[in-house]
Every structure is written in structure tokens, then in C-alpha cells.
C-alpha positions in Angstrom: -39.4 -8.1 49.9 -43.2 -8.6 48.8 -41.8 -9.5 45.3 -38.7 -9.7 43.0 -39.0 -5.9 41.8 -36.4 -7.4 38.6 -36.4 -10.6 37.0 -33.8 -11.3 34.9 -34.8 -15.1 32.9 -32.1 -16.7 30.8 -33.0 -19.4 27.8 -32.2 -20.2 24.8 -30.5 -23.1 21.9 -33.8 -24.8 21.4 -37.7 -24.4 22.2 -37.9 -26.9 24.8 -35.5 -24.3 27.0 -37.3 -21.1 25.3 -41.0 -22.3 25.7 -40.8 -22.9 29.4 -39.2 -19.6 30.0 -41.8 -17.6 28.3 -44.5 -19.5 30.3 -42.8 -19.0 33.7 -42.4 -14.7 32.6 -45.9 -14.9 31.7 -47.1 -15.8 35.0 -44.8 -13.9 37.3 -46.1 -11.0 35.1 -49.5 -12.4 36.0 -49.2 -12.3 39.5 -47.6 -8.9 39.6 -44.3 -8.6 38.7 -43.7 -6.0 36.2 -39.6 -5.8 35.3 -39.0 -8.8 33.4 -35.8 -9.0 31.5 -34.4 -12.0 29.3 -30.6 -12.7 28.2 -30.1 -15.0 25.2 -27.5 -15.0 22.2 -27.9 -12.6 19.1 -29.8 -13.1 16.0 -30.8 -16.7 18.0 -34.1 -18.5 18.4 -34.2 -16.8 21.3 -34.3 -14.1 20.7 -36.4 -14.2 17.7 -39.7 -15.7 20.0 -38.5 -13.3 23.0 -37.9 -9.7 21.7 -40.9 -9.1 19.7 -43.1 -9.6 23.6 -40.1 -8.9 26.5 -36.6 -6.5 26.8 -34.0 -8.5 26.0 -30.3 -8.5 26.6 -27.5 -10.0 24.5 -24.7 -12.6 25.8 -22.3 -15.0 24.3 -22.1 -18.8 25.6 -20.3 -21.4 24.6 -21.6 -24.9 23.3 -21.0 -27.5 26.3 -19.5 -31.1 26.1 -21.5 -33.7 28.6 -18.8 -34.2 30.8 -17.3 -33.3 34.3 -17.0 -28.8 35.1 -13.3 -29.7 34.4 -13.4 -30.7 30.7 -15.7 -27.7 29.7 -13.7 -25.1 31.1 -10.7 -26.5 29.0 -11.9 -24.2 26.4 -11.3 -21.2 29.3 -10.9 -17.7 26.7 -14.4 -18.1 25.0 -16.1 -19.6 28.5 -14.5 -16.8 30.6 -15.6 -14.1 27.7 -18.6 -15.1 28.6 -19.1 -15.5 32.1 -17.1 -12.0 32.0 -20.1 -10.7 29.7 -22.7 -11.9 32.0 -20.9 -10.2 35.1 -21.6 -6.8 33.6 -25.1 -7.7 32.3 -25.9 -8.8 36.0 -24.4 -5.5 37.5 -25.9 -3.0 35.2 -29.0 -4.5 35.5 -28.7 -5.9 38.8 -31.6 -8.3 39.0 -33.0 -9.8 42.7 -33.2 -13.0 40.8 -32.2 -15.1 37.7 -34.3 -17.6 36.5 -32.9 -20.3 34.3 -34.3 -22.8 32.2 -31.3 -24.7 31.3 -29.3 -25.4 28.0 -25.6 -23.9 27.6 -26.8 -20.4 26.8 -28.1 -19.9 30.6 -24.7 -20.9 31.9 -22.7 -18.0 31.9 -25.5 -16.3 33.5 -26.4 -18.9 36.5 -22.5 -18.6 37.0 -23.0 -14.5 37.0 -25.6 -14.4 39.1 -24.2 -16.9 41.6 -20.8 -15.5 41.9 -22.8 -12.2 43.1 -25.0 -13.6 45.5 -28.3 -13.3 43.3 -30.9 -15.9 44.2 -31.1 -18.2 41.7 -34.1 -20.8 40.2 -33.5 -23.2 37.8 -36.0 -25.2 36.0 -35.2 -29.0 34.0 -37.5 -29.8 31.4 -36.0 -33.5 31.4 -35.8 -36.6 32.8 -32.2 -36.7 32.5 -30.6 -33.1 33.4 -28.5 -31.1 30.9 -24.9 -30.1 31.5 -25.6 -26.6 32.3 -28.5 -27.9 35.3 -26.0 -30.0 36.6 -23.3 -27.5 37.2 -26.0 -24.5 37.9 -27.4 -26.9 40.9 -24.5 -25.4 43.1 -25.7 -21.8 42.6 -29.5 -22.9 43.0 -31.8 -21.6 46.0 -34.6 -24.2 44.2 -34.7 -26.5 41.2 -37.9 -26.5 39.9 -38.6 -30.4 38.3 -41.0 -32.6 36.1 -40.8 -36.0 37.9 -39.9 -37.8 40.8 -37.2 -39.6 38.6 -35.7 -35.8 37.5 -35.2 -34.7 41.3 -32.6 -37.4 41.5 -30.0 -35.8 40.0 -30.0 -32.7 42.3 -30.4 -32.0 45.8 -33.2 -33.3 47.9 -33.7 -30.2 50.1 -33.8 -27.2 47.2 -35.6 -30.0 44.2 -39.3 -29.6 44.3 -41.4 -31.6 41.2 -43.8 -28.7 39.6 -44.1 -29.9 36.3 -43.4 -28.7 32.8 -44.3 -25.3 31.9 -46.4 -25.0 29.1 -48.1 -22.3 27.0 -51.7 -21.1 28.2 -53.9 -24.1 27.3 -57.4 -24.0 26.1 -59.8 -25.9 28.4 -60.1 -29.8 27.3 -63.2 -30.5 24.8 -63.4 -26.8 24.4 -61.8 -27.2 20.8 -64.3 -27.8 17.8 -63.0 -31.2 16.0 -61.0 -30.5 12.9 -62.6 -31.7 9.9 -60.1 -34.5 8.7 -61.5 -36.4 12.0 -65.3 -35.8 11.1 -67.4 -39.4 10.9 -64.4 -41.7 12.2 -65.1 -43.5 15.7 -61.4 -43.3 16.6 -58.8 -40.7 16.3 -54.5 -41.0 16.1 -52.3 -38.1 16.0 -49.0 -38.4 14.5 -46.7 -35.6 15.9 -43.2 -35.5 14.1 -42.5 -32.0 14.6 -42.2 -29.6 11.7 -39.0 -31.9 10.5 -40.7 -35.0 10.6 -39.8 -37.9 12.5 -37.9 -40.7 10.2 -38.4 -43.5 12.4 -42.3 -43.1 12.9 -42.8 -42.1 8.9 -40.9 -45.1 7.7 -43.5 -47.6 10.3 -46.3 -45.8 9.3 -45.2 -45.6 5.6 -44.7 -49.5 6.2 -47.9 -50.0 7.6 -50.1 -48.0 5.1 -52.1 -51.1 3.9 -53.2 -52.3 7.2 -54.4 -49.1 7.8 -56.4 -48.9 4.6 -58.4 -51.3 6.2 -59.6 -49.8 9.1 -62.2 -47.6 7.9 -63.4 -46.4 11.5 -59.9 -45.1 12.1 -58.6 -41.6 11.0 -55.0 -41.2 11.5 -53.5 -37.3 10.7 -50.1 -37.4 10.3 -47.9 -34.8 10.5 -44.3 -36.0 8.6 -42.7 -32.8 8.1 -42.7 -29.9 5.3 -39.4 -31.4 3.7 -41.1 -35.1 3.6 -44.3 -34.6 1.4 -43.5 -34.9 -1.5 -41.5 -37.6 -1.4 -44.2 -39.5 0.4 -47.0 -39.0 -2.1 -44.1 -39.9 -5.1 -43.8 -42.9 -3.1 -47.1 -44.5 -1.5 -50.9 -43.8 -2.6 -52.7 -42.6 0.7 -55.6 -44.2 1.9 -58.7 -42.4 2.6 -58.5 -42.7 6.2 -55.1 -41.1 6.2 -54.5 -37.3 6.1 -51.2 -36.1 5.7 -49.9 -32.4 7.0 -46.3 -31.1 6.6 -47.3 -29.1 9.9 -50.7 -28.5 12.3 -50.5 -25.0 13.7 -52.3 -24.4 15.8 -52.4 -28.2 16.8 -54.2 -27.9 19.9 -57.6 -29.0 18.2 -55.9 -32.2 16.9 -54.4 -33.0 20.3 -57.7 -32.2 22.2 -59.7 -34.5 19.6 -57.3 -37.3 18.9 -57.7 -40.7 21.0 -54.1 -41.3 21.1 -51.1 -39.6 20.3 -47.9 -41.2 18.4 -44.7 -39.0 19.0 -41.6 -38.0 19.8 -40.6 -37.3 23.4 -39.4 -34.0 23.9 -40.0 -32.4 27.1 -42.0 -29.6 25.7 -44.4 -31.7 23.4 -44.9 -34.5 26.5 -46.2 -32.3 28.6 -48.7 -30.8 26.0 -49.9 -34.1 25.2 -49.8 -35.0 29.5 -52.0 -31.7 29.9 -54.5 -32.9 27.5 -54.8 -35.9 29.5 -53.8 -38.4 26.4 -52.6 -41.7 26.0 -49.7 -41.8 23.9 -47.2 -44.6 22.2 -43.8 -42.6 21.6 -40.5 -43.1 19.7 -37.6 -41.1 21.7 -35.1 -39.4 18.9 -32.1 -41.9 19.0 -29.9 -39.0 18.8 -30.9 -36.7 21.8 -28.0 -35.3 23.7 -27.7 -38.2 26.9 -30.4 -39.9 25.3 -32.6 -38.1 27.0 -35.7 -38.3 25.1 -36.2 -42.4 26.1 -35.2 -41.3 29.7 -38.6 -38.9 29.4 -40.4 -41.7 27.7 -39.4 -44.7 30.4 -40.5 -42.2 33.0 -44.3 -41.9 31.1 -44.3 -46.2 30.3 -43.7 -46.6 33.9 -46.4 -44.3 35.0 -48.7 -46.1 32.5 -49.5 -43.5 30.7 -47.8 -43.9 27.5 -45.9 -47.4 25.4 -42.9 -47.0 24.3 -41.4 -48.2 20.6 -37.3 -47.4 19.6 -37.1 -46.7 15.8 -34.2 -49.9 15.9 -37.2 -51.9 17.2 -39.0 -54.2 14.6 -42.2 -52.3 13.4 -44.7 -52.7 16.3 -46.7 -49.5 15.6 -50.0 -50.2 14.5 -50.5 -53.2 16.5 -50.2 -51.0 19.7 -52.0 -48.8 17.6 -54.9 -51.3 17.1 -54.8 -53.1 20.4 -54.9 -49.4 22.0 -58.3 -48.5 20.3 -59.9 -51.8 20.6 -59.4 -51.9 24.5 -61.4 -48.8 25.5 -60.8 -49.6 29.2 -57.5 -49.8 28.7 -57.1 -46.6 26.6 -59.0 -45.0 29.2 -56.7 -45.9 31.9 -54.0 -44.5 30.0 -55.5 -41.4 30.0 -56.2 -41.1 33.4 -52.3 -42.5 34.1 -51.7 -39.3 32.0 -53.9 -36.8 33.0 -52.3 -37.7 36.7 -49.1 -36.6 35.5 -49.9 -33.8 33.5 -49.9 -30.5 35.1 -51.3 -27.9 33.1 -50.8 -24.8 35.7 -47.1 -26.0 36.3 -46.0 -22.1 35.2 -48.0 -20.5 37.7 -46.9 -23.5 40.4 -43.4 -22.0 39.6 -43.8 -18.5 39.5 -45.9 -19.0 43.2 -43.2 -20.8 44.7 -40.7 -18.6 43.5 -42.7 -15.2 45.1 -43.8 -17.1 48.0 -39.7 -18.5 48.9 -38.6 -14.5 48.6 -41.2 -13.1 50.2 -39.9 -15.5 53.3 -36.5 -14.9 52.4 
């Protein structure tokens, strides 16, 4: 075949699996493949940043235990409902491949797909793979990567490391510079998400007078809708602090900052690795396999990024400082991390995918 004439992607539970999905559709649509379907669950995140843009199809799945196959499928009536549900999807529709981007809502359909001989590509966003990856592997013609240290966990000969799919990126220093950042020499970015991060608010809370006396440093923090008010009851702000419930679009605070202080989500790492910026980051303590230090140890190693736990004593702004007052150093991180970062790693995907059934 020159190309898949129906793709059927599967997503869904959070917007590190969503994200990636819709920037792997939009480049097989960009390089000519027209019948793109999605699956994902009812009234879902999924489906409320899929359906507006691309057909979508309604399954059930069933929320995963980390685990071996044989203590999931000890919940087998709700796990076979769906796999039974996906059968039928996959029939009526009858794609010539699935496309997965992990989390327990693709399962049912990478299980679908592979019990009727329908190529299968699965994509892992994480250092560590999720449950659903693990077990999909079997059914996999290729496993699409973000690092060397990701490929461990499936096999060699079908794992190839392509990056992080991210949304269509504007071109570095093509932003204008947002006006909290106008007539500092350096620039931080706080990223906690639209929740806020509680470890990285309470350092930075705790280190609000030393920052107060850094007047050629402009830090914008972003600590979460729910967390304002409570911040400014608590603390005066200095003037070389701007606080933000939430930057969207954030790009022009990314592209302008001089380092980045974060979590370390998939999704969000490799925004910040496209950019090209050096970044200290604070893995959520609670991610599923503790995942989010596994992406972070991955990025340390590299030299690209430093790592601080929220258990560890409060370290912040001294990396912070020591960062900005090295240059050089800063500047090597940001080469470390514009080596990893790879900005076209959707269309890398969608290639290899044509390219392997155009062979096949």
C-alpha cells in the first residue's frame, strides 16, 4: 500500500497521552492521509480536545493496577466488556492500523487490533512505560520512544527513539518578550501546571526574601488558579516577582525565560527540550511508578536539566542563582537540551510509520 487509507488512533485519561496523539494525526494528515479516526471514553478529556477537530468513536476501558497481565484481568467482566467493545469498533471500521499512545484507555483497542492482525504503533511518552505499553508491546509492529533509557523496557528490534510529540511550535526567538520580563537581565519560569505545584510554591514561597534582592532577576510564576489567593493573604510579593494562576499561551514565556523551574511530565519536558532550555525540575512524588523522577534522571544525566525532590531541604534558588551567574554553564545546559529536544518528533513518527507500510 502507498499509505494507511484508515487510521484508527486511541488516547485518552490525561493530556500527556491525548497531546501526543493529536500531534502524530496531525502529521499523518500532513503528509497525506486523509481517514483519521480516534477511540476514547464518553464525555472524557478525550474526547472533549478530540471531537470538536477529528471523528471519534466511543469505548469503555477499565482503570489498570501496575502489576503483571494476570492481576488486571482478575477484574475479567468489565475488561472483556471492553476488549469485546473494541472488537466491533475495529470490524466496523476496519482500520489498516491502530496507533496508540498509551494509558489504560488504548488497551482494549491495542488488544482489538492485535487479536485481528491490524498493524499496530505504539508511542511511550515516559521514561518508565505505563502498564498498558507494557502489555501492548506484544501486539506492536514498532514502539515509537523518547530516550535511549525508554527503549529498555521493550524490544530492541521493533523500539526506535523519535522523541516526544509535541504541538506545532513556533520558531525559537520568534515570540515578542512578554512584558513582566521587560528591563530584567535574567529570566525564570515557574511552570506548575494550571493546579499548581505544592512543593515548588512552598520553596519559592520560602525563598521570597532572597529573591527580593535580586533586582536583575524576574521570576513569573505560575502557582495555580486555586493557589492565589491564598498566596497574596499570605506573603507580600516582591517587585521582581509576577505571579499567574495560568500562562496560556505560554510559549512566549518559555521562548524568553533563561531557565525553566518545573515539573516533569512527559508532555511539558519536551516543550521546554524543544525550546532548547535549561531547566531545574521537581518530579510529582505521586506519579503512577514514579515516573516523573525517572523522566527527570534521564534529563540530569544528559546535563540538561538539575534535579530537586520536594522531600529535599530547599535548594531552589541557590541552583537558581548559581545557574544565572555561570553563563557558560547555563549555556551548556541549553545546548545538553536543545540535543535532546526534538521538535519534529510527530512528523519523525508519522514518516516511519508510512515509510514501514509502504515496505510492508
Amino acid at each position: 500500500m502507498s499509505q494507511p487509507h484508515v487510521v484508527l488512533m486511541v488516547c485518552g485519561g490525561t493530556g500527556g497521552h491525548i497531546y501526543p496523539a493529536l500531534a502524530i494525526a496531525d502529521s499523518l494528515k500532513k503528509q497525506g492521509v486523509q481517514n483519521i479516526t480516534f477511540a476514547g471514553r464518553a464525555q472524557s478529556m478525550e474526547e472533549n480536545l478530540v471531537a470538536p477537530n477529528w471523528p471519534f468513536e466511543v469505548i469503555t476501558a477499565v482503570p489498570l493496577a501496575r502489576g503483571s497481565l494476570l492481576h488486571n484481568v482478575k477484574m475479567p467482566f468489565k475488561l472483556l466488556k471492553s476488549i469485546l467493545g473494541a472488537l466491533k469498533l475495529v470490524k466496523r471500521i476496519q482500520p489498516s492500523i491502530v496507533v496508540a499512545t498509551g494509558g489504560y484507555v488504548s488497551l482494549p483497542v491495542i488488544l482489538a487490533a492485535g487479536l485481528r492482525k491490524v498493524p499496530v504503533y505504539l508511542q511511550e511518552q515516559n521514561a518508565v512505560a505505563g502498564v498498558a505499553n507494557r502489555i501492548g508491546a506484544k501486539f506492536a509492529k514498532t514502539i515509537f520512544v523518547t530516550s535511549a533509557d525508554a527503549a529498555l523496557a521493550f524490544p530492541a528490534g521493533k523500539t526506535r527513539v523519535q522523541g516526544n510529540p509535541v504541538r506545532a511550535l513556533p520558531a525559537m526567538g520568534s515570540l515578542p518578550l512578554p512584558s513582566e520580563y521587560v528591563g530584567f537581565t535574567h529570566k525564570v519560569l515557574v511552570l506548575g501546571g494550571s493546579q499548581g505545584a505544592r512543593g515548588i510554591n512552598e520553596k519559592i514561597e520560602a525563598s521570597l526574601s532572597r529573591i527580593s534582592t535580586r533586582k536583575d532577576i524576574c521570576l513569573v510564576w505560575q502557582a495555580g488558579v486555586k493557589n492565589l489567593d491564598p498566596i497574596r493573604a499570605r506573603v507580600k510579593l516582591p517587585d521582581n516577582v509576577r505571579l499567574a494562576g495560568f500562562l496560556n499561551p505560554v510559549y512566549a514565556y518559555i521562548d524568553s525565560a533563561d531557565l525553566i523551574v518545573s515539573r516533569a511530565g512527559a508532555s511539558t519536558l519536551a516543550e521546554v527540550l524543544a525550546f532548547g532550555k535549561p531547566s531545574i525540575l521537581f518530579p510529582f512524588p505521586f506519579a503512577t511508578a514514579n515516573h516523573q523522577e525517572h523522566n527527570a534522571r534521564v534529563l540530569e544525566r544528559a546535563g540538561a536539566s538539575l534535579v530537586e525532590l520536594d522531600s529535599d531541604p530547599n535548594g531552589l534558588w541557590d541552583k537558581v542563582e548559581r545557574l544565572l551567574d555561570k553563563p557558560q554553564a547555563l549555556q551548556a545546559m541549553a545546548q545538553k537540551a536543545k540535543g535532546l529536544g526534538m521538535p519534529d518528533a510527530a512528523d519523525r513518527i508519522a514518516r516511519d510509520i508510512l515509510s514501514l507500510e509502504q515496505r510492508s
